[in-house]
TIDRENGU-495732 format. One line per 3 residues: number of its first residue (from 1); for each residue z, y, x of C-alpha. Coordinates in steps of 0.05 Angstrom, whole numbers, plus 5000, padded with zeros to 4 digits. Layout:
! TIDRENGU-495732
NUM	Z/Y/X; ...
END
This chain:
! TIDRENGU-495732
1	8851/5807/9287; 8784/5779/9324; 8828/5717/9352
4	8867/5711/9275; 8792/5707/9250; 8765/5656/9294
7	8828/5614/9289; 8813/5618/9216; 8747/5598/9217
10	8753/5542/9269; 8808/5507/9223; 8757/5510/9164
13	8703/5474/9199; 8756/5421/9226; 8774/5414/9156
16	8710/5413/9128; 8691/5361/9177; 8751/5317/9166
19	8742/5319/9099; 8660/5296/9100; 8690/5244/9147
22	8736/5219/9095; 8679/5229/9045; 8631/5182/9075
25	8686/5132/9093; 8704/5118/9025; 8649/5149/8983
28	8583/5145/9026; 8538/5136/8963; 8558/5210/8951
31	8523/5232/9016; 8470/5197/9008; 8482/5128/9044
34	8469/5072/9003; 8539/5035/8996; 8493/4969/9029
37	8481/5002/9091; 8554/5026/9113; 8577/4996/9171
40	8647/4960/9158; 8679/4949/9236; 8696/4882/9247
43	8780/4880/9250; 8834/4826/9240; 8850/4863/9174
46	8785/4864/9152; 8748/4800/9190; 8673/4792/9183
49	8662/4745/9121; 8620/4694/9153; 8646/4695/9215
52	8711/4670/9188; 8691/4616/9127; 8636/4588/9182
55	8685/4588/9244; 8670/4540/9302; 8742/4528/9316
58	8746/4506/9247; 8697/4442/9255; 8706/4422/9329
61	8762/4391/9367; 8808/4337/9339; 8850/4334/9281
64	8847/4333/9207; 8899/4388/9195; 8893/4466/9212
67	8942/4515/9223; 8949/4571/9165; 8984/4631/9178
70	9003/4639/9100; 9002/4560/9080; 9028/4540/9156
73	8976/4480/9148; 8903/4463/9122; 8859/4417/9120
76	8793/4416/9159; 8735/4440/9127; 8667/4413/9122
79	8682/4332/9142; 8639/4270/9122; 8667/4225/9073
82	8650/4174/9127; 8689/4215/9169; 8707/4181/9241
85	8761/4232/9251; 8843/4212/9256; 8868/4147/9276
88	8840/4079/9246; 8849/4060/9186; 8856/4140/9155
91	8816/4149/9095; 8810/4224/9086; 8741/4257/9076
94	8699/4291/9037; 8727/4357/9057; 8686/4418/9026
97	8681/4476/9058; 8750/4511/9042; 8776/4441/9066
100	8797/4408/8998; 8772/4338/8981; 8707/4352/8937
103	8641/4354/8953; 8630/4422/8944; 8653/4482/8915
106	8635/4491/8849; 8628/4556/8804; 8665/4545/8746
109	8718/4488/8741; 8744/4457/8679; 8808/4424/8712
112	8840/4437/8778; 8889/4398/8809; 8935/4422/8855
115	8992/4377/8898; 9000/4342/8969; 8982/4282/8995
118	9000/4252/8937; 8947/4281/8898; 8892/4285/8953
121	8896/4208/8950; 8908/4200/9029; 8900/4126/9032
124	8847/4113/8988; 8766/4134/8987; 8757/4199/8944
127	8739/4165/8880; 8804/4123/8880; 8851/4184/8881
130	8886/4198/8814; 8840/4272/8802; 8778/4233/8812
133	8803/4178/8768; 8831/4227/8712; 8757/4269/8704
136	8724/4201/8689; 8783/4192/8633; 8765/4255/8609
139	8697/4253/8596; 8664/4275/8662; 8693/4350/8663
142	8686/4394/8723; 8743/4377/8769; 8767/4416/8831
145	8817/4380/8874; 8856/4439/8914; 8911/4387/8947
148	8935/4387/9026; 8976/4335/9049; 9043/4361/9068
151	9050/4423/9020; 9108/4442/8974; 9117/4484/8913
154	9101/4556/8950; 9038/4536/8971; 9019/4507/8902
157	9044/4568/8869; 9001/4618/8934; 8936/4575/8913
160	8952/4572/8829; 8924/4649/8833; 8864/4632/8872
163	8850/4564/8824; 8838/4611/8772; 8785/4653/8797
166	8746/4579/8786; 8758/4598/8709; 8799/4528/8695
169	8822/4505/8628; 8878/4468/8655; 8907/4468/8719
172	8944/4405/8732; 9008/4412/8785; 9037/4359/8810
175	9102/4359/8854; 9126/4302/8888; 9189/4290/8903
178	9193/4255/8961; 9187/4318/9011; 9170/4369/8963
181	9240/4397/8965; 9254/4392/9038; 9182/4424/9048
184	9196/4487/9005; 9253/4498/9033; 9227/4496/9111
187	9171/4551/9086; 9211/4600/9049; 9259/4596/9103
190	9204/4601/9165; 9160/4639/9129; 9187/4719/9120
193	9120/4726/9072; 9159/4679/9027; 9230/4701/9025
196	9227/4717/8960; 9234/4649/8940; 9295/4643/8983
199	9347/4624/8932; 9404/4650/8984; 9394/4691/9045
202	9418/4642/9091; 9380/4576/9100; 9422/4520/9071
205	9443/4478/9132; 9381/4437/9170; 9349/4389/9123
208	9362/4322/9156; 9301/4287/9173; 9282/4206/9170
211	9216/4210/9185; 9190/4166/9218; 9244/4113/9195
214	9274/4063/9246; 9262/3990/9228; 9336/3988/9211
217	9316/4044/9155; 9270/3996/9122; 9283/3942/9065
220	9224/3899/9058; 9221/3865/8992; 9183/3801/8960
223	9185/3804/8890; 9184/3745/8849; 9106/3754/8824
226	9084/3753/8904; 9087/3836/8908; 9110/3851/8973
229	9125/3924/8993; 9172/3965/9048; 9218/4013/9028
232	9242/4064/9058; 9299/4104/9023; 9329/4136/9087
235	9272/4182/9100; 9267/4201/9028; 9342/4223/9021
238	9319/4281/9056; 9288/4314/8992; 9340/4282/8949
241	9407/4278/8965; 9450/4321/8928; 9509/4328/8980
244	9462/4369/9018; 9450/4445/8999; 9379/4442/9029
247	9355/4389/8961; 9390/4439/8918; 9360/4495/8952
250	9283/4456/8952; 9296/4433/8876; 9305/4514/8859
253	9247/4533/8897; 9203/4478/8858; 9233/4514/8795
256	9218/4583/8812; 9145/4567/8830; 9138/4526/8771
259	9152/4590/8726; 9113/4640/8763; 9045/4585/8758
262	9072/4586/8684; 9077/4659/8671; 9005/4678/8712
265	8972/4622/8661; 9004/4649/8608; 8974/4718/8630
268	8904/4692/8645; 8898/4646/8587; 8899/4584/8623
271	8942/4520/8611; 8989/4480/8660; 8998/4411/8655
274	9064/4405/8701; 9080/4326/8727; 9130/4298/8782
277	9104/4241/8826; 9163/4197/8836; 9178/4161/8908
280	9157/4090/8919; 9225/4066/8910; 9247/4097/8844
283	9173/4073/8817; 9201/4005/8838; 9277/4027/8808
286	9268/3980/8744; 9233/3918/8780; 9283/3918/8829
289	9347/3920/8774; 9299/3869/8734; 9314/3816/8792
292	9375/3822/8806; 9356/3846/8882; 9420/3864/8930
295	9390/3933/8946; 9414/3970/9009; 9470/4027/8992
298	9413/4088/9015; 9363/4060/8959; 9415/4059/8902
301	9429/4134/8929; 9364/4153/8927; 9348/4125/8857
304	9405/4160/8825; 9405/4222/8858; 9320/4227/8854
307	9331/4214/8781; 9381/4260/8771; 9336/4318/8808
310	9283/4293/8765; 9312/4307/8699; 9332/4380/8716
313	9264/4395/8751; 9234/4364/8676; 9280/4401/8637
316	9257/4472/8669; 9187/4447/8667; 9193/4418/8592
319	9209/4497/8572; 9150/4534/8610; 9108/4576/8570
322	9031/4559/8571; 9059/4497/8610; 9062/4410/8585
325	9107/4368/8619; 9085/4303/8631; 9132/4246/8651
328	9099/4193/8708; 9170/4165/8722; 9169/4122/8661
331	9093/4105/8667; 9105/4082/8731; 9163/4034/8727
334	9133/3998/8669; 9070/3981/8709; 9112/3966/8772
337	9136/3908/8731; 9065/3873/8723; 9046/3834/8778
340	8989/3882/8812; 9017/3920/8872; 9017/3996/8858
343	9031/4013/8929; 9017/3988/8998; 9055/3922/9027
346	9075/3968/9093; 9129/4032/9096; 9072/4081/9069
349	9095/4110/8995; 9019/4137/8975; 9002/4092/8919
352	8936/4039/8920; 8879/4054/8875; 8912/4023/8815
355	8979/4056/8826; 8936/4125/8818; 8902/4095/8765
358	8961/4092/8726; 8985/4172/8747; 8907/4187/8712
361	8921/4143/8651; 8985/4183/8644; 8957/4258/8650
364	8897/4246/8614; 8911/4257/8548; 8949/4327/8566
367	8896/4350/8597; 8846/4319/8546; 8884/4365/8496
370	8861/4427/8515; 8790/4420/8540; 8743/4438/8485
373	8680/4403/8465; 8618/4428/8496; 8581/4483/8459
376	8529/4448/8403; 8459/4450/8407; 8417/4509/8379
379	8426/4588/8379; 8491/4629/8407; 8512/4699/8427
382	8538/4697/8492; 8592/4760/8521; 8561/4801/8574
385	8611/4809/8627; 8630/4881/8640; 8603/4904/8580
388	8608/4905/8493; 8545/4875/8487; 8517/4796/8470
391	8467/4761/8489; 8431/4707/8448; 8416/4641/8474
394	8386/4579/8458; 8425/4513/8478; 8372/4457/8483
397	8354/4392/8531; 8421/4404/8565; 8400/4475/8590
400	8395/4552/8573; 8341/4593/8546; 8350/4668/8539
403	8324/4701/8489; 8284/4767/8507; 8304/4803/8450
406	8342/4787/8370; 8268/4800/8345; 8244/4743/8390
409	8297/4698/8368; 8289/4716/8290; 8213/4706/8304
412	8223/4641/8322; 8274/4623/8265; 8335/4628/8293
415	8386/4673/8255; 8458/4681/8274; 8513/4661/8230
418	8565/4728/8222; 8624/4690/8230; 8607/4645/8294
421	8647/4662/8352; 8605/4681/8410; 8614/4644/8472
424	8631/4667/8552; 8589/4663/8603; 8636/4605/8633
427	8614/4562/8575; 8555/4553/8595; 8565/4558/8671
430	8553/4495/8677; 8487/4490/8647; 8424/4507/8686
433	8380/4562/8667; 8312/4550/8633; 8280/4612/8627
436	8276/4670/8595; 8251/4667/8518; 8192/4725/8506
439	8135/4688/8470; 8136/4670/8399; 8127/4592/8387
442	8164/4552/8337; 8141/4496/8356; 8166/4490/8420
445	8236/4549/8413; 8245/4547/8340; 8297/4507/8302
END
């Protein structure tokens, strides 16, 4: 009975102890241990927070693309816009510090643009790409550019959820089909995190790959206005030709993504504006037809089977919930036709400054659509996050004043209107802070 006893007893203190163990691992501010002071061991689950957005390994060596093991590539962080990095002639900073192409990081966003190269504006400074372009167009909103050259549709769709912690009124997508497909398909299929968007469980035959194209793959072309340009249809074929079940396969993926970005922004109260940034050569499609030119049999492929990709991809996109479809196709073609070049004389098929000036042009109104005026002048209510309360502020000089209290705003004579909606503290994010509103003086807080 004396051994039964201790046995007993000994198995109550090991479970006692276990179970203060567990308490102050997940609970320590119930023992007394300030929740600021528990010590959080460093593991690869769990890495330290600083230790992994300021990595060394991150901003030394050579390169201007990272490995990711989620987005399989990234772009270096943290590099000057007069960056001396890659090989001559690559125009490719300002990289912030999560390695997108801003200048920083900011706290709220009113647009964010997600896409590849095509949308990171590889060839041209950062104020020439399309993004930069369209938030002058639209009135000088807060715009985040979250674009890596050489992504697909998953990672748009795997960086969609994080675009919206920046609070964005409209997040702008655009997929490019020129390697989108072929790119999709190479993740989902190398990739187990993303089998989901597998559309078969075997990988549809190798996408064949043209890249970079022989000289025997190019067409250079003169146009009659002087416009000279290389195409080179070969190497896009790979996303596009719809003989091959891998551009079937990519075109599905593109589709799937599309309505999961949809559906989240639908959920978070958000709206997508979805576009397709055609290749070089169907941008050229009507110019070329317009003069008669004896084009090689891979570009008239291309052209037809791109379109043809084009107008299902549009047709899914055209029915998205929370979602605008924009068409750059057309926009395109018709300002091929002018005499400006909209694209590089050599093989590369990332537009010039005015050929993203014209992708801008075209998204701007769509995006112009749902961005709401500023907040007016003069007294608001303002949501407290986390809890059923408002705050009351004054909007004034382009800033925000707090008022201490609604007898310190009425003393001043400001009264709220019943019916005026109050405002979230992301409408005035933007704004910087004043001060705080305690004194009673008219003349300098009062209507």
């Amino acid at each position: 009975m004396k051994k039964e006893w201790l046995l007993a007893a000994l198995m109550a203190l090991v479970t006692l102890v276990l179970a203060l163990g567990v308490v102050r691992w997940l609970a320590p501010g119930l023992l007394g241990i300030p929740v600021d002071l528990r010590v959080v061991r460093v593991s690869e689950a769990v890495p330290a927070f600083f230790d992994n957005v300021f990595r060394p390994e991150d901003r030394e060596g050579e390169g201007l693309i990272l490995n990711d093991p989620v987005t399989a590539t990234r772009h270096r962080p943290l590099v000057a816009e007069a960056n001396l990095m890659g090989e001559a002639g690559t125009l490719f900073g300002p990289t912030d510090l999560l390695g997108f192409r801003n200048r920083a990081v900011p706290v709220v966003a009113d647009v964010v643009t997600i896409g590849d190269s095509q949308t990171f504006g590889s060839n041209v400074p950062m104020a020439d790409n399309w993004p930069s372009r369209l938030a002058g167009m639209a009135g000088g909103p807060v715009l985040y550019n979250m674009s890596v050259g050489g992504w697909g549709a998953i990672q748009y769709q795997d960086l969609f959820g994080k675009a919206l912690a920046l609070g964005p009124r409209v997040v702008v997508v655009a997929f490019y089909t020129g390697n989108d497909p072929a790119e999709s398909v190479r993740l989902a299929y190398e990739f187990e995190r993303w089998a989901d968007f597998r559309p078969a469980p075997e990988k549809p035959g190798p996408v064949p790959s043209h890249w970079p194209p022989t000289d025997g793959e190019m067409w250079r072309v003169r146009f009659g206005d002087g416009v000279e340009t290389v195409f080179t249809a070969a190497a896009r074929l790979m996303s596009n030709d719809r003989d091959q079940a891998a551009t079937g396969a990519g075109y599905a993926i593109m589709a799937e993504a599309a309505r999961r970005m949809a559906e989240r922004a639908a959920r978070e109260g958000a709206w997508v504006v979805f576009t397709i940034i055609p290749t070089k050569e169907t941008a050229h499609a009507d110019k070329v037809a317009a003069e008669g030119l004896d084009a090689p049999a891979d570009y008239r492929r291309l052209v037809a089977h791109e379109a043809q990709n084009t107008a299902a991809l549009a047709g899914v996109l055209e029915g998205l919930p929370n979602a605008t479809y924009v068409d750059l196709v057309t926009a395109l073609q018709q300002a091929a036709l002018g005499p400006r070049p909209l694209y590089p004389p050599g093989p590369d098929g990332h537009p010039v400054g005015s050929g993203y000036h014209v992708i801008a042009r075209a998204l701007s109104g769509a995006v112009m659509a749902h961005l709401p005026a500023p907040p007016a002048p003069g007294l608001h209510a303002v949501r407290v996050p986390g809890k059923d309360a408002l705050a009351l502020v004054l909007l004034r000089d382009g800033g925000v004043w707090f008022f201490g209290s609604p007898d310190v705003a009425a003393a001043n004579g400001w009264t709220r209107s019943a019916d005026s909606a109050p405002l979230n503290v992301r409408d005035i994010a933007q704004l910087p802070l004043r001060g705080v509103i305690k004194a009673v003086d008219p003349a300098r807080f009062g209507p």
